[in-house]
N, CA, C and O atoms as CSV, one atom per row, in Angstrom:
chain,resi,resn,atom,element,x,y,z
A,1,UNK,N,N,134.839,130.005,109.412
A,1,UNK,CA,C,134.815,128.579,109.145
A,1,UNK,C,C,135.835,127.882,110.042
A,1,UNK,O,O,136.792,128.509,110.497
A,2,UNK,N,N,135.619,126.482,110.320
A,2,UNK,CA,C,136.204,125.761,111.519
A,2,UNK,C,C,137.720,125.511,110.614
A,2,UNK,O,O,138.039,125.803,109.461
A,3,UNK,N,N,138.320,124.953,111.538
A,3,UNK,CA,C,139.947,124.832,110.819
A,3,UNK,C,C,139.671,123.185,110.497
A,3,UNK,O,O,138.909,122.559,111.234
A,4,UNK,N,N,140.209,122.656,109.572
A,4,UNK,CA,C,139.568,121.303,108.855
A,4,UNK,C,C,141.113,120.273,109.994
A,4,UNK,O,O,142.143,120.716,110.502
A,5,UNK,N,N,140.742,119.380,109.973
A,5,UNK,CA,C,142.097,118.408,110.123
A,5,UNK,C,C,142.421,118.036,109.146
A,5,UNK,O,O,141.573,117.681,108.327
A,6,UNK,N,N,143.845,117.974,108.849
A,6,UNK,CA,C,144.164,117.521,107.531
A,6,UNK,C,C,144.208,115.823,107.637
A,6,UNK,O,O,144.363,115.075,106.671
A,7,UNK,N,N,144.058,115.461,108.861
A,7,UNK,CA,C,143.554,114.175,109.189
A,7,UNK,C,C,142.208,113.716,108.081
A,7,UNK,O,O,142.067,112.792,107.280
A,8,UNK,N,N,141.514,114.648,108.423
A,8,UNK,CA,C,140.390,114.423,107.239
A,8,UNK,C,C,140.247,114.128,105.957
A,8,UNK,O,O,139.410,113.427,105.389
A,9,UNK,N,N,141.313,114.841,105.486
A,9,UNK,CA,C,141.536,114.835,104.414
A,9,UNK,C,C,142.462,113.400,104.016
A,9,UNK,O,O,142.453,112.700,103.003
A,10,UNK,N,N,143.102,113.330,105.051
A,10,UNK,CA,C,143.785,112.036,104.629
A,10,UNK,C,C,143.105,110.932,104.990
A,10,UNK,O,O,143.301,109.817,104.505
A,11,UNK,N,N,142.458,111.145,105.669
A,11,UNK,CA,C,141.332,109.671,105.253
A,11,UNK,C,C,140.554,109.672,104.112
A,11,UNK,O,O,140.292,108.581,103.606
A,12,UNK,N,N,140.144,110.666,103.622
A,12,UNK,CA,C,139.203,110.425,102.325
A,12,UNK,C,C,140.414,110.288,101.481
A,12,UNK,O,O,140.757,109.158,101.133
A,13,UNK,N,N,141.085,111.315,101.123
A,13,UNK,CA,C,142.055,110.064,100.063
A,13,UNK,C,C,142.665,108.930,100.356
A,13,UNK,O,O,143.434,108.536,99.479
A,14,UNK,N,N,142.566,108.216,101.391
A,14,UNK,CA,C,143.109,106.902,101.667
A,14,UNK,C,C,141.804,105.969,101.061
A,14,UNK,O,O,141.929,105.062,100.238
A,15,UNK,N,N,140.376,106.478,101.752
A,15,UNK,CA,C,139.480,105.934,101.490
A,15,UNK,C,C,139.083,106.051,99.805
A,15,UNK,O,O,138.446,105.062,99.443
A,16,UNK,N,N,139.248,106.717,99.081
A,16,UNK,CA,C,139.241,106.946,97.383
A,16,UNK,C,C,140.238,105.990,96.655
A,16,UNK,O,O,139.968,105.686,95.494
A,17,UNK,N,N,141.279,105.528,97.192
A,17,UNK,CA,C,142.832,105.150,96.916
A,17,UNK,C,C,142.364,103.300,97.134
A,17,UNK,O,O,142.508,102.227,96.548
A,18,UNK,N,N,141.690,103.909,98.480
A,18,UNK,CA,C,141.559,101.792,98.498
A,18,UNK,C,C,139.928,101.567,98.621
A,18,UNK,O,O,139.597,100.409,98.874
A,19,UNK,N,N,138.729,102.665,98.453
A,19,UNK,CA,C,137.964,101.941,97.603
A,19,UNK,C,C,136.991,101.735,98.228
A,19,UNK,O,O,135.843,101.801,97.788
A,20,UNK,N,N,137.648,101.174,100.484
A,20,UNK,CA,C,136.625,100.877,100.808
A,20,UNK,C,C,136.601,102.079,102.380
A,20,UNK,O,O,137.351,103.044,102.238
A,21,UNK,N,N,136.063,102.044,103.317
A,21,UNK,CA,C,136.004,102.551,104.532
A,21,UNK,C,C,137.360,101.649,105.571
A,21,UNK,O,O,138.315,102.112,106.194
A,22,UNK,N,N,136.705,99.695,105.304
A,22,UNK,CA,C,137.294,99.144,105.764
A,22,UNK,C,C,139.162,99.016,105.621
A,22,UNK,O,O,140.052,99.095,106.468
A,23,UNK,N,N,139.176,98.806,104.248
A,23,UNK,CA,C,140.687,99.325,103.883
A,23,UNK,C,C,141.394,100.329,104.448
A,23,UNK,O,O,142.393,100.210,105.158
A,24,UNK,N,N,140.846,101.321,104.113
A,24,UNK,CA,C,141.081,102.810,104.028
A,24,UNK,C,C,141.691,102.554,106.017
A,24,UNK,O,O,142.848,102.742,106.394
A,25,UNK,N,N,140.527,102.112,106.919
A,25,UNK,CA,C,141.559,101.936,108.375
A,25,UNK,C,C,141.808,101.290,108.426
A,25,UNK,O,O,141.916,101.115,109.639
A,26,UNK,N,N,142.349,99.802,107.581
A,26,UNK,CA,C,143.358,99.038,107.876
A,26,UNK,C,C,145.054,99.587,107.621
A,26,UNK,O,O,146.132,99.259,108.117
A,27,UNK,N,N,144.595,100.650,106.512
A,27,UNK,CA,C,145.780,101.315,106.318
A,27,UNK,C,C,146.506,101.982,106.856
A,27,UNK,O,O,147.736,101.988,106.810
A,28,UNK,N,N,145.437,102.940,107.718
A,28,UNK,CA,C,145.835,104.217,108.383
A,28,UNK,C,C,145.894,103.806,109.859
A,28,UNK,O,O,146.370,104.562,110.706
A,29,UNK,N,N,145.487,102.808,110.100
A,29,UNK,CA,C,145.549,102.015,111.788
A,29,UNK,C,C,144.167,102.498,112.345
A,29,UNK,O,O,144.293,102.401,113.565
A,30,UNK,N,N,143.172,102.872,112.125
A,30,UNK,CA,C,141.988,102.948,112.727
A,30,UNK,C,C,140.649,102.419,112.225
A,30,UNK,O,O,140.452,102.257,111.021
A,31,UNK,N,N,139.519,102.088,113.363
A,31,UNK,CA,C,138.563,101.463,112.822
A,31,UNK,C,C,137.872,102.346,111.638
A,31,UNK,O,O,138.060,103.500,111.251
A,32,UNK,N,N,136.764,101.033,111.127
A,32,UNK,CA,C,135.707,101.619,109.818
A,32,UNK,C,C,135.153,103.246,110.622
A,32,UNK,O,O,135.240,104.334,110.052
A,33,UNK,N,N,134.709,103.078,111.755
A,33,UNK,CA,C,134.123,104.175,111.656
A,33,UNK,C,C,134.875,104.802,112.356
A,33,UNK,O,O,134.292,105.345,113.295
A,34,UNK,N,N,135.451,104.892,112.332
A,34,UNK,CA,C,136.013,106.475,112.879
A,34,UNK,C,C,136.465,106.737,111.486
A,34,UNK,O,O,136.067,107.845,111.126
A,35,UNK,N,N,137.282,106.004,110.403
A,35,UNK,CA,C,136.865,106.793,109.374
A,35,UNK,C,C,136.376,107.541,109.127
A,35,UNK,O,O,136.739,108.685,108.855
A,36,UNK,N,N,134.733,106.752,109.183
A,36,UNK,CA,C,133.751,107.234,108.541
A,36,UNK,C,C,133.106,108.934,109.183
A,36,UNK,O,O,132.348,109.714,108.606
A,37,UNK,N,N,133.634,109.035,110.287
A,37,UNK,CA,C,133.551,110.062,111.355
A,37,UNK,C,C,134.007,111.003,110.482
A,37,UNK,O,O,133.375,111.834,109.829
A,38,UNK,N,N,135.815,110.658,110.575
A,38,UNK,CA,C,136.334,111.871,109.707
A,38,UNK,C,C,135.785,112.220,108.311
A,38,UNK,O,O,135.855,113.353,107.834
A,39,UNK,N,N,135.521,111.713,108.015
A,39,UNK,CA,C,134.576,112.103,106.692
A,39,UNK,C,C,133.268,112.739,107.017
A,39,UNK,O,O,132.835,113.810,106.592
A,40,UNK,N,N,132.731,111.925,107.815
A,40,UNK,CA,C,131.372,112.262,107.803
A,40,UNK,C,C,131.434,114.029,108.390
A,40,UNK,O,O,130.571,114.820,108.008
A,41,UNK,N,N,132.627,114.487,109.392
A,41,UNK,CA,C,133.569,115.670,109.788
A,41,UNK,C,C,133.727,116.589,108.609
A,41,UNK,O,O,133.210,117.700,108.488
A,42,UNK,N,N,134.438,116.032,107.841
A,42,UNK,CA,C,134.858,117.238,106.793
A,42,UNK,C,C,133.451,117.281,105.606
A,42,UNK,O,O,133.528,118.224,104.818
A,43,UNK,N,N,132.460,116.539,105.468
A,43,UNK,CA,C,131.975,117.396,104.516
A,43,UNK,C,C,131.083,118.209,105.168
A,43,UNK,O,O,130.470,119.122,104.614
A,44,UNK,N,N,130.933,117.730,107.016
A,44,UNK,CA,C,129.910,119.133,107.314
A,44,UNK,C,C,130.451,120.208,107.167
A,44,UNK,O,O,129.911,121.239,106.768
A,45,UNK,N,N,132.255,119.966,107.668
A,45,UNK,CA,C,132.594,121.436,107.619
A,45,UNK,C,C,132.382,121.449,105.975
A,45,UNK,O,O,131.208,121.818,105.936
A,46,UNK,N,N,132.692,121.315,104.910
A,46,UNK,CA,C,132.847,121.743,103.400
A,46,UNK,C,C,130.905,122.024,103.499
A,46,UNK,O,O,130.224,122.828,102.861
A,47,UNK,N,N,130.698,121.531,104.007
A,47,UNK,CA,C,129.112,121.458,103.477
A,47,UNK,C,C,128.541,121.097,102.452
A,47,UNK,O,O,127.634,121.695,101.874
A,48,UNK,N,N,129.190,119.776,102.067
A,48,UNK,CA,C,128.620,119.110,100.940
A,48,UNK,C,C,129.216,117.438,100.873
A,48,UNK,O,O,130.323,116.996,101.178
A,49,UNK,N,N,128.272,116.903,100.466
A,49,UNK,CA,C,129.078,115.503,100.037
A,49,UNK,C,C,130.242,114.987,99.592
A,49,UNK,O,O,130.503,115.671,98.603
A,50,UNK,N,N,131.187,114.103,99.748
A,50,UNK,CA,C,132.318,114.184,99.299
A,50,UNK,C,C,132.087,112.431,98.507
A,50,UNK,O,O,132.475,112.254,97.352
A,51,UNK,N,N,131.498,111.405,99.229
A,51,UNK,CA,C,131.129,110.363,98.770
A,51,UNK,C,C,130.151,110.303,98.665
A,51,UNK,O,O,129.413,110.692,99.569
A,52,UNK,N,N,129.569,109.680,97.275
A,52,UNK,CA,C,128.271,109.353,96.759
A,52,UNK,C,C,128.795,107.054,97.095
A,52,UNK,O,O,129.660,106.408,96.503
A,53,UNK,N,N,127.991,106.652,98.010
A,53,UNK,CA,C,127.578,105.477,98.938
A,53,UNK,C,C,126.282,104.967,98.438
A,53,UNK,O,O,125.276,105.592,98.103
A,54,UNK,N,N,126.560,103.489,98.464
A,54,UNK,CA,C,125.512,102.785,98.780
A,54,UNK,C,C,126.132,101.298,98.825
A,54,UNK,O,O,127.290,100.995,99.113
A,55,UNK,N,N,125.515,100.806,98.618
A,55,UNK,CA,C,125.713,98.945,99.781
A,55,UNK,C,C,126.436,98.645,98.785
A,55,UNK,O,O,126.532,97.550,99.340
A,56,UNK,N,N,127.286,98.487,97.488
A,56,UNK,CA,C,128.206,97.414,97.032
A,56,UNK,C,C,129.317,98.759,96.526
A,56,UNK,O,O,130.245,98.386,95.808
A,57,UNK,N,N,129.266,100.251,96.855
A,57,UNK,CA,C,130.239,101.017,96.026
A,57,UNK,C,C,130.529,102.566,96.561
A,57,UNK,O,O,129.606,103.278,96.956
A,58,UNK,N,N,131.679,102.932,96.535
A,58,UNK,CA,C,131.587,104.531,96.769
A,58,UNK,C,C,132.304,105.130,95.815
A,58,UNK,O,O,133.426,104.731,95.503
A,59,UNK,N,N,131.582,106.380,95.135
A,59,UNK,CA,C,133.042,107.301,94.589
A,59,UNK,C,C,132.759,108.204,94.776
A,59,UNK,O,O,131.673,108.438,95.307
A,60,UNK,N,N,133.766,109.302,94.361
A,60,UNK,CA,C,133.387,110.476,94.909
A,60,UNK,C,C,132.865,111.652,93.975
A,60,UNK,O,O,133.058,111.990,92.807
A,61,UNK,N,N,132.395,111.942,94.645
A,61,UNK,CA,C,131.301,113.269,94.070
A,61,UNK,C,C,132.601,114.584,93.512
A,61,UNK,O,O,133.797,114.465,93.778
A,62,UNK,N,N,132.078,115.628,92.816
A,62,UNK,CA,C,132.862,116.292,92.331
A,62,UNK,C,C,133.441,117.217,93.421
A,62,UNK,O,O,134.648,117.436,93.317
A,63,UNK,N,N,132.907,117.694,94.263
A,63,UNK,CA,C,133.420,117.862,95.441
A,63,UNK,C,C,134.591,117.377,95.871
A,63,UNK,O,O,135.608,118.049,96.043
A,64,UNK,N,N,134.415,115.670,96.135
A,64,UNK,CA,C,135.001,114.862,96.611
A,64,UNK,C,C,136.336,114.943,96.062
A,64,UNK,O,O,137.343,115.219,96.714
A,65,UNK,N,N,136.266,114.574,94.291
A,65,UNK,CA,C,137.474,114.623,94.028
A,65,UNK,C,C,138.386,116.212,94.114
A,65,UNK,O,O,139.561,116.409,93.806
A,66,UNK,N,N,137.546,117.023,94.550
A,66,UNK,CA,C,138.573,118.859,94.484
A,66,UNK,C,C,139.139,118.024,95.393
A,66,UNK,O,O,140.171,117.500,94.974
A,67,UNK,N,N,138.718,117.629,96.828
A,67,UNK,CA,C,138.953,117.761,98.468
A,67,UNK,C,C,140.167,116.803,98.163
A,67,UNK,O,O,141.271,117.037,98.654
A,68,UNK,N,N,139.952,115.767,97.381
A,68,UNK,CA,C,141.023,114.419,96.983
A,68,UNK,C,C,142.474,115.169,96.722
A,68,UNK,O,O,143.557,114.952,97.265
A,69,UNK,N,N,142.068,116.255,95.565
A,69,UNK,CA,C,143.077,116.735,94.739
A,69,UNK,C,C,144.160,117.655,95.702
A,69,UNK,O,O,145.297,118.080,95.494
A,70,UNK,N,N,143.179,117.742,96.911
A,70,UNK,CA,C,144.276,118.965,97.440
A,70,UNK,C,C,144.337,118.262,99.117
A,70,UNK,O,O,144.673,118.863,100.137
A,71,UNK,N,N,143.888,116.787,98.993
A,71,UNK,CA,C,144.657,116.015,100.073
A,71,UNK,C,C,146.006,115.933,99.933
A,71,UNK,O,O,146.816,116.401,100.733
A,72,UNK,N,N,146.457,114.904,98.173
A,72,UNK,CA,C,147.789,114.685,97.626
A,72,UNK,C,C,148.452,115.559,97.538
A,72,UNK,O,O,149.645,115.272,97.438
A,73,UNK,N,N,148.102,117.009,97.524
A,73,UNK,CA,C,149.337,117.903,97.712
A,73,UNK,C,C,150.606,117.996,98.327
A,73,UNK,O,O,151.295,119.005,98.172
C-alpha cells in the first residue's frame, strides 16, 4: 500500500471541522480543489469513501470519521 500524506489527512479533518471544501482552504492556504484532490487522494488510497456529498452538505461516512479520528492524533 502507497504511503498516505498526512497532508491528507489534514485536510479532511480541516474539511469535517469547517464543514465546507471552501473553508477547509481558506484555512489551510489552498484552493477548493486541491482540497478536494487530497481527499479525493486518500480515499483511493483507503479505498473507500470518506465524505458522503451532495449540493447543500457533507459528512462523513464511517470511514471518514476512523480517518478523522486518527488525523487529531
Amino acid at each position: 500500500m502507497a504511503k498516505i500524506k498526512i497532508d491528507s489527512y489534514e485536510a479532511l479533518a480541516t474539511v469535517i471541522d469547517e464543514g465546507s471544501f471552501s473553508a477547509a482552504a481558506d484555512v489551510l492556504g489552498y484552493t477548493p480543489s486541491a482540497i478536494s484532490k487530497q481527499i479525493t487522494l486518500l480515499e483511493q488510497q483507503v479505498g473507500v469513501k470518506l465524505l458522503s456529498r451532495n449540493t447543500r452538505s457533507l459528512c462523513p461516512t464511517e470511514a471518514g470519521k476512523h480517518c478523522y479520528q486518527k488525523a487529531k492524533v
